[in-house]
C-alpha positions as CSV (number, residue, x, y, z in Angstrom):
1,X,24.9,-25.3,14.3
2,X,27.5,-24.5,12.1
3,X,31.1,-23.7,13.8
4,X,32.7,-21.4,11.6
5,X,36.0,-21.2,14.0
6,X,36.5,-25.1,13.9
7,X,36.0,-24.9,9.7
8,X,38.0,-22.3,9.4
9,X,41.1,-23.5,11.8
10,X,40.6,-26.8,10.0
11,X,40.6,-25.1,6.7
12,X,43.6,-22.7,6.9
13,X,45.6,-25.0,9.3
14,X,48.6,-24.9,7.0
15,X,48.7,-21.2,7.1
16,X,51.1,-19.0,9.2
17,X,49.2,-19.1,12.1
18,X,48.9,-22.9,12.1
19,X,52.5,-23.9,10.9
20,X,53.5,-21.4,14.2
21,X,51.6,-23.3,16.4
22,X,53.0,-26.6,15.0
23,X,56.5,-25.4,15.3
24,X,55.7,-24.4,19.0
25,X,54.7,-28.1,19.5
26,X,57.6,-29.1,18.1
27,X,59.5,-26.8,20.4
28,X,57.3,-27.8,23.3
29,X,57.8,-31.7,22.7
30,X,60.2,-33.7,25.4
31,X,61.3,-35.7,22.5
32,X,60.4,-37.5,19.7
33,X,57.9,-39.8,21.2
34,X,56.6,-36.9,23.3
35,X,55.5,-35.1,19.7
36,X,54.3,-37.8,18.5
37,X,51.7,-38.1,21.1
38,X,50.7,-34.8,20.3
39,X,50.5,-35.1,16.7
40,X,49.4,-37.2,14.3
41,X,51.5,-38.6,11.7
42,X,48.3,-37.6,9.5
43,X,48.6,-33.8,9.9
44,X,52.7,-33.8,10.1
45,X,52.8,-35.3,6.3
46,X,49.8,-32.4,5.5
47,X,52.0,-30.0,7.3
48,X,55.1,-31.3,5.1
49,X,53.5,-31.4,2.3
50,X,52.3,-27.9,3.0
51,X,55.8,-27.0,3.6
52,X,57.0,-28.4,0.1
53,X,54.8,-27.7,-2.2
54,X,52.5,-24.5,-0.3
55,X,49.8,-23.9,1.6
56,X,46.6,-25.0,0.3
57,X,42.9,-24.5,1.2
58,X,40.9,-28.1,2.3
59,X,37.7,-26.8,2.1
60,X,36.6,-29.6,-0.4
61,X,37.7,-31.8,1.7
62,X,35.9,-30.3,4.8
63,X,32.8,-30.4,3.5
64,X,33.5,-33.8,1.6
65,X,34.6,-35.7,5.4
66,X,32.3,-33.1,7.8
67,X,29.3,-35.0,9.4
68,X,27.7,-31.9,9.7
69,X,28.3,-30.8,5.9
70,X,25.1,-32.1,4.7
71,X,23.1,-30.6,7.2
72,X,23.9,-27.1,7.9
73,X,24.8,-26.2,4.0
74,X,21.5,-25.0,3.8
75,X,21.3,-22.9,6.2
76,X,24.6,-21.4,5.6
77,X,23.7,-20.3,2.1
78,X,20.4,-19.3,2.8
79,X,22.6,-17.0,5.3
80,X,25.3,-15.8,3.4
């Protein structure tokens, strides 16, 4: 089945309410090593890059990388 919640976290990530929660990990972190365990260096340069150039959509990307893309397009716009 399709899991709107994960695409959609995924997708708007960079937004507000995912640049809070990554501040909150920062917050959270012991130290730098700590952090790092909890992030990966993958989403902090997509968060930085967020940060200097703006927040942008990945839902090309989603559906370019998602294992499930091919199969439950379909049925998502037969639905919509």
């Amino acid at each position: 089945d399709f899991d709107f919640v994960a695409c959609s976290v995924h997708n708007y990530r960079e937004f507000m309410g995912g640049f809070t929660d990554w501040a909150q990990t920062i917050a959270d972190s012991a130290d730098a090593a700590d952090f790092r365990s909890r992030v990966s260096d993958s989403e902090n340069a997509s968060m930085w890059q967020s940060l200097s150039f703006k927040a942008n959509y990945k839902a090309a990307y989603c559906l370019a990388v998602c294992p499930a893309g091919e199969e439950v397009i379909e049925p998502y716009l037969d639905d919509r």
